[in-house]
C-alpha positions, -999 to +999 in steps of 0.1 A: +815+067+289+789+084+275+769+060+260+743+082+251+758+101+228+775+070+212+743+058+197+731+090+188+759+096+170+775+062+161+751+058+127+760+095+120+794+085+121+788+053+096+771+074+071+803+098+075+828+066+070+806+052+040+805+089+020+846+091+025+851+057+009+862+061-027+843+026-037+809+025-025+796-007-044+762-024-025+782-051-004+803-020+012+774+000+017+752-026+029+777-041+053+785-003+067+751+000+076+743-035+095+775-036+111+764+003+120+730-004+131+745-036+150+770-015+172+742+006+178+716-016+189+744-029+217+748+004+228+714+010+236+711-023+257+740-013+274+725+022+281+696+000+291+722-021+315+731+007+333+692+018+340+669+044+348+656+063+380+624+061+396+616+098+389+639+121+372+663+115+341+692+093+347+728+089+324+723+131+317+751+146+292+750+186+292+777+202+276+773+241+268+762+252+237+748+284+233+754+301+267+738+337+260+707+318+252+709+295+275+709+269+254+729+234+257+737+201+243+715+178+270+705+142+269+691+119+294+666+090+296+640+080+317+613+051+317+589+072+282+619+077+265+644+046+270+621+016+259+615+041+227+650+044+220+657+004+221+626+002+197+642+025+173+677+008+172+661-025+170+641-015+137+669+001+122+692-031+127+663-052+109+656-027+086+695-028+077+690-066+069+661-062+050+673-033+029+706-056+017+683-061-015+682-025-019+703-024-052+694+009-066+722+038-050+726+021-021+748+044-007+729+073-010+701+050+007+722+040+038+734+074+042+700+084+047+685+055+069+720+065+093+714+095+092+674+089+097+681+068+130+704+096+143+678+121+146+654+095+159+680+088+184+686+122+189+651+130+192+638+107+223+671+118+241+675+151+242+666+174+271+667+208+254+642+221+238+665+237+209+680+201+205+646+180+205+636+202+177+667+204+155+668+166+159+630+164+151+632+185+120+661+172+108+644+133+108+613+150+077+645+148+055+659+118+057+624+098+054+617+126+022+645+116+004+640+080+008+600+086-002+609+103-029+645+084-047+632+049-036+594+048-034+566+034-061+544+053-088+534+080-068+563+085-049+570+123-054+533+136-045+537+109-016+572+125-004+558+165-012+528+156+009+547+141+039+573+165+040+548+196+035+522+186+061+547+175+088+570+203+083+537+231+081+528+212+118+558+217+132+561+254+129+535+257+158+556+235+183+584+257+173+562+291+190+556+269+215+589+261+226+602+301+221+574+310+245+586+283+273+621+297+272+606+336+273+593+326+308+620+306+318+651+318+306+662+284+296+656+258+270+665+230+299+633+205+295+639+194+329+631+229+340+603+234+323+589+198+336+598+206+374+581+239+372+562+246+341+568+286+330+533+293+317+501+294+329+466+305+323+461+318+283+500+317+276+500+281+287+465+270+267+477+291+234+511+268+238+494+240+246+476+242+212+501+244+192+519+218+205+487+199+203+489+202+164+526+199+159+518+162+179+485+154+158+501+160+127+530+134+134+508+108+155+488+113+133+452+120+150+420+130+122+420+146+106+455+158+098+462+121+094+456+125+056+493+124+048+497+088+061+480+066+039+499+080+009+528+081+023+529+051+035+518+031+008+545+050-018+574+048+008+592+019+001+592-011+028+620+004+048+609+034+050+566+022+060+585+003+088+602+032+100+576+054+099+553+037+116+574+023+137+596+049+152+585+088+134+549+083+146+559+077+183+575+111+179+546+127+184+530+105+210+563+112+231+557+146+221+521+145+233+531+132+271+564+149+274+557+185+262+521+185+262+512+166+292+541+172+314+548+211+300+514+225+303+499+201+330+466+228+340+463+234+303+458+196+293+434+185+321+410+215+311+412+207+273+415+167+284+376+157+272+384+177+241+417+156+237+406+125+246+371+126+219+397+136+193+418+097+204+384+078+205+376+094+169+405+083+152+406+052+169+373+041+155+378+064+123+412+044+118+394+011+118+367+015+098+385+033+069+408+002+077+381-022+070+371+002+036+406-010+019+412-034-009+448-028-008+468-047+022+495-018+023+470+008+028+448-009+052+476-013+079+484+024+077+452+029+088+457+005+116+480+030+126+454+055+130+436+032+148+465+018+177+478+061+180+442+067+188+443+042+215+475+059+227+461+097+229+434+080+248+452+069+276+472+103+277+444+120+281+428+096+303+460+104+327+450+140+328+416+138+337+422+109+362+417+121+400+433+087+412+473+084+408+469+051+403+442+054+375+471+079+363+497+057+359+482+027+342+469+049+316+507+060+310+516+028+312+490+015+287+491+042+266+538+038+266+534+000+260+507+009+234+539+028+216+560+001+219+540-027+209+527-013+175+560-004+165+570-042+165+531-056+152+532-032+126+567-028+117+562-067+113+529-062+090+551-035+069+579-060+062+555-088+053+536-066+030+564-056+015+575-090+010+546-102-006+548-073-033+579-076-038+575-113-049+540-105-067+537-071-073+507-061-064+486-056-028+456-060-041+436-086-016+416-097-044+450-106-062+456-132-040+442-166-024+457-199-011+489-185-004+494-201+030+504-236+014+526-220-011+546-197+014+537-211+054+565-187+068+554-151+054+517-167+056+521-178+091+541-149+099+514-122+086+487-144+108+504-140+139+509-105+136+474-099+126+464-116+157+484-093+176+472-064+160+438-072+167+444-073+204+444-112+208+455-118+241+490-135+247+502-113+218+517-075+226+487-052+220+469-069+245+482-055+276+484-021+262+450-018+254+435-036+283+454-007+303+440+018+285+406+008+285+405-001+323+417+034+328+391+046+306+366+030+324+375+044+356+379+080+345+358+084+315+331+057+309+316+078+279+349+068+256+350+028+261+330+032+229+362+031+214+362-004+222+338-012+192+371-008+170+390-037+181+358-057+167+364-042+134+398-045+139+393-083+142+370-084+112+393-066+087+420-086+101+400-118+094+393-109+058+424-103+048+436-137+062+412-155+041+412-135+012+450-137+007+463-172+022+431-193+026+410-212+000+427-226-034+458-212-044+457-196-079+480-213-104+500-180-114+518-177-074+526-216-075+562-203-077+563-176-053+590-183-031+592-183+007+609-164+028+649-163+025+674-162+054+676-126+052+639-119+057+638-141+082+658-126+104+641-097+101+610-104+108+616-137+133+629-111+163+596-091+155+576-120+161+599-131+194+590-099+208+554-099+205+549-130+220+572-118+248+555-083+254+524-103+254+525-131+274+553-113+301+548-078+295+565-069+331+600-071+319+592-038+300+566-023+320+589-026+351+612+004+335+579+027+323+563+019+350+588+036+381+588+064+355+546+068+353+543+066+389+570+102+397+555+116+368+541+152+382+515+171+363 
C-alpha cells in the first residue's frame, strides 16, 4: 500500500470531497477537515510503523512522469524527513480542532488548510527535485490566502509581504536545481545526494542560491523581516502553521540540498554559515526581549530557536570527528521538532488569549493565572520549554548543538548568551500577564473549553515527553545522521 502517497494526498482529496458538496454549512466543513486531518495523522504513524533505514530512503514510490526530462513522481523517507512529516500531520489535526470556531467561509478556509498540509506533506517527501519544488511553491498560496481572507488589521500588507519575499527567495533555489540536473541528467535527489553533479564554482554559485532560497524561509537575518508581520496578522491557525511546519521547510532545505547537495561547497562557506546562525540566534532574542506585544515576541523566538538550528548544520560541516557530525544533526533535527510543538503551543495560547481579550498587549494584562489556571499554566509550561528548561523539549536539542559547538567551533558558544535572554523575556511576560492582582475588567474571561484543550494538551504531552525521554525520537534521526555522507 502506498502509504506515502495516501497522506500526501488524502487532505487533497478532503478539500476535493468538501468543494463537490452542494451544502457547505461550518459543521460539514469543519467535520471534513478533522475527520481529514485525523485519517491523515494515522497514516503517518503507520508510515512511521513500517520504519526507516539506517542509511538510504526507505518506503520509495517512483512512478514516471516526465521521461524526456528525466523527471518522476518520487517519494521516500528517511530519519530528517519522517519525524517532520508526523510533526506536520499532528499540527494540522490540532489546528483542525482549533479552527472549528472559524465561522467566517469556512469552507474556503478548510479547503486551504487541506490543501496547505498537502504541499507540506508533499514537500518533506518527495525525492525529485521538480516535485520538492512544485510542492514547495505551491504551500506560499495556501498560507497567502489564509493571511490575507482570515488575518487582523493589517492582514493584506502582512499576506503581500509573505508571499512576495518567500516567493522572490525561491527563484534562486529554482537555478539551483536546473544546474544539478544539467550535470546529472536527472532530477532523482537520491542521485544527486550519492554523487553530487557540481563541484568547484558551479557548486559554490548553487550553493548560494540555495543558501538564500533556505534563509528566506528559515528565516535567518536579515531576510527574516517578513516574519514578524506575518506572523502577527496571520490568524492563529495559520502563526501555528507557519512556524510550526513552513519554517522547517527551509531548515530541511538547508541539510538536505545544501549540506548533503553541495557537501565541499558548505564546509568552505561553513564559518560564514554558521556566524550568520549565531547572529540571528542572539539577534532573535534580543528583538524578542524589545516587544510589548506577546504575539510578536514569540515570532521572534522563532528567529532565535532556527538560529540554533543553522548552527548545528553548519557545525556538522566543519566537524572533523563523525561523531561531533552527527550530534550536531541530531541537535540541530530535534531542534526542528521541538519548536514546532513549544511554539506551535505559544501560537495557540496567544491566540486564545486575544481571542477572549482582544488585545496582546503585555501591559493589558495582570493576574490572569487565578482567573484562567489552564491557558495560564499552559503558556508557563511552554515558556519554560522555550527557554531551554531542562526536562522540557528544547533542552536536548540545544545541549546537542552547543556540545557540538564546543567541540568544533568554540568562538560561537557565544550564542549561548541568548538562552539567558530567552529566560528573561520569558520571565517578564509571565509576570506581566498572569502574576500580581488581576484587573477587574478580565474577571470574566473564560478558561479554556474542551476544544482548546485538546489542542493544546497533546502539545504539552509531547514536550514533556521529547524532554525528559528524548530517545524515542532521536532513535529514528539518529541511524539517519550517522550514514549521512558529505
Amino acid at each position: 500500500m502506498p502509504l506515502l502517497s495516501i497522506a500526501v494526498f488524502l487532505p487533497l482529496l478532503g478539500a476535493l470531497v468538501l468543494m463537490a458538496l452542494p451544502r457547505q454549512d461550518a459543521r460539514i466543513a469543519h467535520g471534513i477537515s478533522i475527520a481529514t486531518a485525523g485519517l491523515t495523522f494515522l497514516v503517518t504513524l503507520a508510515i512511521w510503523a513500517r520504519g526507516t533505514l539506517p542509511g538510504g530512503f526507505a518506503q520509495v514510490e517512483e512512478i514516471s512522469w516526465i521521461p524526456a526530462i528525466g523527471a518522476a513522481y518520487r517519494l521516500g523517507i528517511d530519519g530528517l524527513s519522517l519525524p517532520l512529516i508526523l510533526l506536520t500531520s499532528l499540527l494540522f489535526l490540532l489546528s483542525s480542532i482549533f479552527a472549528a470556531r472559524v465561522k467566517e467561509r469556512p469552507a474556503v478556509f478548510v479547503v486551504l488548510m487541506l490543501m496547505l498540509e498537502t504541499a507540506s506533506i508533499g514537500t518533506f517527501a518527495a525525492l525529485d527535485g521538480l516535485l520538492f519544488y512544485i510542492f514547495f511553491e505551491v504551500s506560499l498560496v495556501g498560507m497567502y490566502f489564509m493571511i490575507v481572507g482570515w488575518g487582523y488589521e493589517d492582514r493584506q500588507r502582512a499576506g503581500l509581504m509573505f508571499f512576495l519575499y518567500t516567493l522572490l527567495g525561491s527563484l534562486p533555489l529554482l537555478l539551483a536545481i536546473i544546474g544539478l540536473y544539467l550535470a546529472s541528467g536527472t532530477f532523482d535527489m537520491r542521485a544527486w545526494i550519492d554523487a553530487p553533479p557540481l563541484t568547484g564554482l558551479a557548486a559554490m554559485l548553487a550553493l548560494i542560491a540555495m543558501l538564500f532560497t533556505f534563509a528566506v524561509k528559515t528565516p535567518v537575518f536579515p531576510v527574516h523581516t517578513w516574519l514578524p508581520t506575518a506572523h502577527v496578522q496571520a490568524p492563529t491557525v495559520g502563526s501555528v502553521i507557519l512556524a510550526g511546519v513552513m519554517l522547517k521547510f527551509g531548515t530541511y532545505g538547508l541539510v538536505r540540498f545544501a549540506l548533503q547537495m553541495t557537501p565541499e561547497a558548505f564546509t568552505q562557506a561553513g564559518q560564514v554559515i554558521l556566524a550568520f546562525g549565531v547572529f540571528s540566534a542572539l539577534y532573535g532574542a534580543f528583538a524578542a526581549l524589545a516587544q510589548s506585544d506577546l504575539k510578536k515576541m514569540v515570532a521572534y523566538t522563532s528567529v532565535n530557536h532556527m538560529g540554533y538550528v543553522v548552527m548545528g548544520v553548519a557545525v556538522a560541516a566543519l566537524a572533523t570527528d563523525p561523531g561531533i557530525r552527527t550530534v550536531a544533526l541530531n541537535g540541530a533535527t530535534l531542534q526542528m521538532i521541538s519548536h514546532g510543538l513549544v511554539t506551535g503551543a505559544l501560537f495557540f495560547l496567544v491566540g486564545m488569549l486575544q481571542d477572549r481579550a482582544h488585545s496582546r498587549e503585555m501591559a493589558e494584562f495582570g493576574g490572569l493565572l487565578g482567573l484562567v489556571p489552564w491557558l495560564g499554566w499552559a503558556f508557563v509550561l511552554s515558556a519554560f520549554a522555550s527557554l531551554g528548561l531542562p526536562g522540557l523539549a528544547h533542552f536536548p536539542a540545544e545541549f546537542q548543538v552547543f556540545l557540538a559547538t564546543l567541540n568544533a567551533a568554540p568562538w560561537a558558544i557565544v550564542a549561548i548568551l541568548a538562552i539567558v535572554v530567552t529566560a528573561g523575556l520569558y520571565l517578564r511576560a509571565i509576570a506581566a500577564v498572569f502574576l500580581g492582582a488581576p484587573k477587574a475588567k478580565w474577571a470574566a474571561m473564560p478558561d479554556l473549553d474542551r476544544g482548546e484543550k485538546l489542542a493544546i494538551v497533546p502539545l504539552l504531552i509531547l514536550t514533556i515527553l521529547v524532554g525528559v525521554a528524548p530517545s524515542w525520537l532521536l532513535g529514528m534521526i539518529d541511524a539517519t545522521m550517522k550514514a549521512l555522507q558529505f
